[in-house]
Residue, then its C-alpha position, 0 to 999 in steps of 0.5 A: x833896734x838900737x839905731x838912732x831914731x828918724x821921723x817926720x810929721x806928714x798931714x796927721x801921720x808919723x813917719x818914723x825910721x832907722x837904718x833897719x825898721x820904719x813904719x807909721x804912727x796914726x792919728x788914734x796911735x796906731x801903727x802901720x807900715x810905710x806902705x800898702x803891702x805889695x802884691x807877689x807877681x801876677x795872676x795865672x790867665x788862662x783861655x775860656x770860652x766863657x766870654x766874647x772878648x775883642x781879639x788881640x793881646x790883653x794885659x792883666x795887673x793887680x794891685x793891693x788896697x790896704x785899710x786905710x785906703x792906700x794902693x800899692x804898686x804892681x810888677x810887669x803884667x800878665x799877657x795873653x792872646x785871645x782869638x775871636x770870641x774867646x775869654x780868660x779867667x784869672x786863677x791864682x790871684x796873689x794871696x796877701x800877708x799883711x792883716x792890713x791888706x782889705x781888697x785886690x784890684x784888677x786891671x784890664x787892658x783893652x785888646x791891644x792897648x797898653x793901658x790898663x784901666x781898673x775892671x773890678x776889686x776883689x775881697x782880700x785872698x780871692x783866688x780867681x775870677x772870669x775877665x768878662x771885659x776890658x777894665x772901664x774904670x781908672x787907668x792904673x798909676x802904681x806900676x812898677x812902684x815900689x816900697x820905699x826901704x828904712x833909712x837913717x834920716x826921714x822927711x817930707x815936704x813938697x808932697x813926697x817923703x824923703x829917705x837917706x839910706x846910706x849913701x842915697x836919697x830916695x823920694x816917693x811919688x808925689x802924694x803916695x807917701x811910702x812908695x817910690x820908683x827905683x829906676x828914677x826918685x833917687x840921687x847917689x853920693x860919694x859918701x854917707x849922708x849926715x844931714x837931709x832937710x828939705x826947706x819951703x812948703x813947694x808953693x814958694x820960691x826958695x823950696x829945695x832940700x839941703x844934703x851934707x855928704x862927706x865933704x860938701x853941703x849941697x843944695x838943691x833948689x826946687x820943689x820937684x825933684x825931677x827939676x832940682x839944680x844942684x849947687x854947694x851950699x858949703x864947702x864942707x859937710x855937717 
């Protein structure tokens, strides 16, 4: 498009943005979405009797792992009661768009828990597969994490990507670059943003992120967004 263009370095990768498009330029040249696709909705649970499962109430959530080994969020899980000795299958696994998509991971809930813990990783546009157990492996951490939207100003520091997108500043979680959680990494002003730079690497006193909006400049002191404190830097905007 023809809007001005953002970007920021973050470890060996490019983060470019304007107000409609974004993506990643990596180190060989190559580019990338900001984030791994994200998965349509859940799989289909259906009652076998192909296992011996615990009974109680099981929570199923799958994500998508891209090539370059990024995992992407996941929506609400999937739930179903099993009674004694009884299984489930999966059917209808969400199928992926995006060429970079490598594998779909499957995590299980024990019965009557509600931690979903990693149970197996499927080939990318697997459809189905029996659940034979609870997930053993690593907990799931994505949920409810999303793709972070374009933006007129793009940064990073502090182990997160930061996006000004109209009037908002947005954040990623910490270390997964190109992913946030909407109910929580944003901030909204009363007028348009014109300038968001973040200051210090997050290990030193004197890190936080400056945002010039309308009439003010403010800073906000702090490495985690979760613990800024909001001060006016000017009394004025850019």
């Amino acid at each position: 498009g023809l809007d001005p263009l953002s970007y920021t370095l973050i470890g060996d990768r490019v983060f470019y943005s304007n107000s409609s498009s974004c993506g990643v330029l990596d180190i060989d040249l190559q580019v990338h979405s900001w984030s791994p696709e994200h998965p349509a909705g859940q799989p289909v649970l259906t009652p076998s009797a192909a296992s011996a499962l615990a009974p109680g109430q099981y929570q199923v959530a799958v994500t998508f792992m891209d090539r370059l080994g990024r995992e992407s969020g996941s929506t609400l899980a999937a739930v179903i009661d099993i009674a004694d000795g009884g299984g489930f299958e999966l059917s209808d696994i969400p199928m992926p768009v995006a060429p970079d998509t490598a594998s779909v991971a499957v995590y299980v809930s024990g019965p009557n828990d509600q931690v979903l813990r990693q149970y197996v990783i499927l080939p990318a546009g697997t459809r189905s597969a029996p659940v034979l157990s609870a997930g053993e492996g690593r907990a799931l951490t994505t949920q409810f994490v999303r793709p972070l939207p374009p933006g007129h100003v793009v940064r990073g520091a502090h182990g997160r990507q930061f996006v000004a997108s109209g009037q908002e500043v947005l954040w990623s979680e910490a270390l997964r670059y190109g992913m946030f959680r909407p109910s929580t990494n944003r901030m909204r002003f009363n007028a348009p943003i014109d300038l968001m730079e973040p200051i210090g690497d997050g290990l030193q006193d004197g890190a936080g992120l400056y945002v010039a909006a309308g009439a003010r400049t403010y800073w906000y002191a702090g490495a985690d967004p979760k613990d800024f404190s909001q001060a006016v830097a000017r009394g004025s905007g850019e």
